[in-house]
N, C-alpha and C positions, 0 to 999 in steps of 0.2 A: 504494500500500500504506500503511496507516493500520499505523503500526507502535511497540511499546513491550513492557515488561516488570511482567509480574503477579510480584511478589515475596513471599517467606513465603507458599508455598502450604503450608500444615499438614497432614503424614499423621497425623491422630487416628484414634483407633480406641476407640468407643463399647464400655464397657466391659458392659454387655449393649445387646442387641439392642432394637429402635425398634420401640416396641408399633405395631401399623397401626392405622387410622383401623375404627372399629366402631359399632354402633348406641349413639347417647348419648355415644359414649366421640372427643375427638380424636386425634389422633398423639400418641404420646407419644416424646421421642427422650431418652434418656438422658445424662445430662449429667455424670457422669464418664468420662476417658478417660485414653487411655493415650497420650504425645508421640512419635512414631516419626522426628523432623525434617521440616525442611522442602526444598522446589522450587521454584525460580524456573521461569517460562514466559514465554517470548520467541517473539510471536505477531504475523504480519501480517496482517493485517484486508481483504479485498478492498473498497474500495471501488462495485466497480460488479457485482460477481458477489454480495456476501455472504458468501463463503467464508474460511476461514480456511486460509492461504497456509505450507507448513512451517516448522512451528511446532519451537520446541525447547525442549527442559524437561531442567534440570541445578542443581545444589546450589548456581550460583554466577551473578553475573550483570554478569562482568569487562568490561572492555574487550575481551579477547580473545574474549570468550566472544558479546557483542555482534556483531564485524567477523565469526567464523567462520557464524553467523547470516545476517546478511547474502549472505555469500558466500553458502552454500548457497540462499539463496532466490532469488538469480541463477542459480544453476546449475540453478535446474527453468524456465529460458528462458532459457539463457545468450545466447541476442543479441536479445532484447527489450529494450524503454526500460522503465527501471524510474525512478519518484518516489516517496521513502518519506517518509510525512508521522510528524513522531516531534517529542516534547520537545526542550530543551534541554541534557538533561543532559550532564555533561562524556565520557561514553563515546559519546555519538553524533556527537560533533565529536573522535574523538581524531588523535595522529597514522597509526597503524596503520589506521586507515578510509579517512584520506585516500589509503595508499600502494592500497591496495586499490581504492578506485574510479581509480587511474591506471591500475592494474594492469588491470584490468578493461574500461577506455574506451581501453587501447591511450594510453596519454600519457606519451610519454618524458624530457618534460622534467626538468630537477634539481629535487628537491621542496623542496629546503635541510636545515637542522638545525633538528630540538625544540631551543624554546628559545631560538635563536641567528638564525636568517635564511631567508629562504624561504619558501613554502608552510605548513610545518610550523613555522615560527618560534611562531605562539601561537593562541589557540582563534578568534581573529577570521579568521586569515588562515586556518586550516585551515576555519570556516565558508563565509566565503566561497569556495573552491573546491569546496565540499560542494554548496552552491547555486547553482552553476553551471550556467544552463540549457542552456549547447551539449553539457554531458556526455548522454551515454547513461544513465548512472545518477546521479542525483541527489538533496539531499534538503531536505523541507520545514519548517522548524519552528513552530512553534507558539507564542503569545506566553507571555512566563513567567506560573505560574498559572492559563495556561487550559487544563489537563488535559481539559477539557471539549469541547473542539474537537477531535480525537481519535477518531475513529469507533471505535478499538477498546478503548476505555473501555469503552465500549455494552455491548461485547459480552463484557469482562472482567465486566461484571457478570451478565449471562448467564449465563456459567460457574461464576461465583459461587452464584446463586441454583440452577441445574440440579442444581451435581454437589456442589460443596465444602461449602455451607453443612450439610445434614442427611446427609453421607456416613459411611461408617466406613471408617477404610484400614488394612489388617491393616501397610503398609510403602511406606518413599516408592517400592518399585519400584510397588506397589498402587497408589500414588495416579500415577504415571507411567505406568504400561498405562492404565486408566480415564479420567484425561484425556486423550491419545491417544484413546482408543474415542470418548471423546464429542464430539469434534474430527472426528471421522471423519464420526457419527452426523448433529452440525448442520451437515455439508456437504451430507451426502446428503438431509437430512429438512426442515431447516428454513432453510437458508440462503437470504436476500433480503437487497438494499441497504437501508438503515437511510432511512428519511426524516424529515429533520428537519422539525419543526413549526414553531418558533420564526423569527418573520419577522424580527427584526429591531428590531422596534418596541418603544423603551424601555419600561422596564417602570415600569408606573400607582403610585403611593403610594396 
């Protein structure tokens, strides 16, 4: 699972409605609006199906809010091997993640204290138990700055260009039903693995 969070998804709402495209004439979209707030979307990317893996979309995009994620997207194959390839940021190495994949891989060992000693003593040592290949769930990260490695960048921009860029949303519940539907829609319609082009081969001056 190619996994990360689309933040500041903006419910606008186009204060008239987006001329259509006519003879002579382009689109015309309206460029005053009205701010309704915003939604985080916290999306796993299937690497080898193309699908987008339950996904969750809320006002915030905590540690907590991260780990509950997670969990649930275990729990649509609770004893499947899961690898979730994700940045570095500091809520995907917290300690609450860590207690969750022991919790999860059945691991009863002392985890220690945040802070102080153990597993959870600091982001290195909660890393490294995160990437731990004997676990059942495990996770991959990605070097700092290369947001680009990330399969579900790809596809954050996708949903960008689909639904967000020329949308109107009468309400962040509007803009939360709608991307759901359209989550729905590119599983059923257009979902494929992503193929990278790029071999490798430094690039020419």
């Amino acid at each position: 699972m190619s996994t990360d969070e689309k933040t500041g998804m903006q419910a606008l709402e186009r204060l008239y409605e987006t001329k259509p495209v006519r003879p002579g004439l382009v689109e015309r979209v309206e460029f005053e609006y009205i701010r309704h707030g915003t939604l985080s979307l916290m999306a796993n990317f299937d690497v080898v199906t193309g699908k987008v893996v339950s996904p969750s979309i809320g006002p915030t995009r905590t540690e907590a809010d991260f780990v509950t994620h997670i969990d649930q997207t275990v729990d649509s194959d609770p004893d499947a091997s899961w690898i979730f390839v994700t940045d570095q940021l500091d809520t995907h190495q917290s300690a609450k993640l860590v207690e969750l994949v022991a919790r999860r891989c059945g691991i009863h060992e002392n985890l220690g204290i945040k802070g102080k000693e153990g597993i959870l003593k600091s982001k290195q040592t909660r890393r490294q138990f995160l990437e731990d290949s004997s676990h059942r769930i495990r996770f991959v990260y990605t070097p700092r700055h290369c947001s680009w490695l990330n399969q579900v960048e790809i596809w954050f921009s996708i949903l960008a260009r689909r639904l967000l860029k020329r949308s109107s949303f009468t309400s962040v519940e509007d803009l939360q039903t709608r991307a759901l539907k359209f989550i729905e829609y590119f599983n059923n319609v257009l979902a494929k693995p992503f193929r990278w082009t790029y071999t490798g081969r430094p690039l020419q001056a």
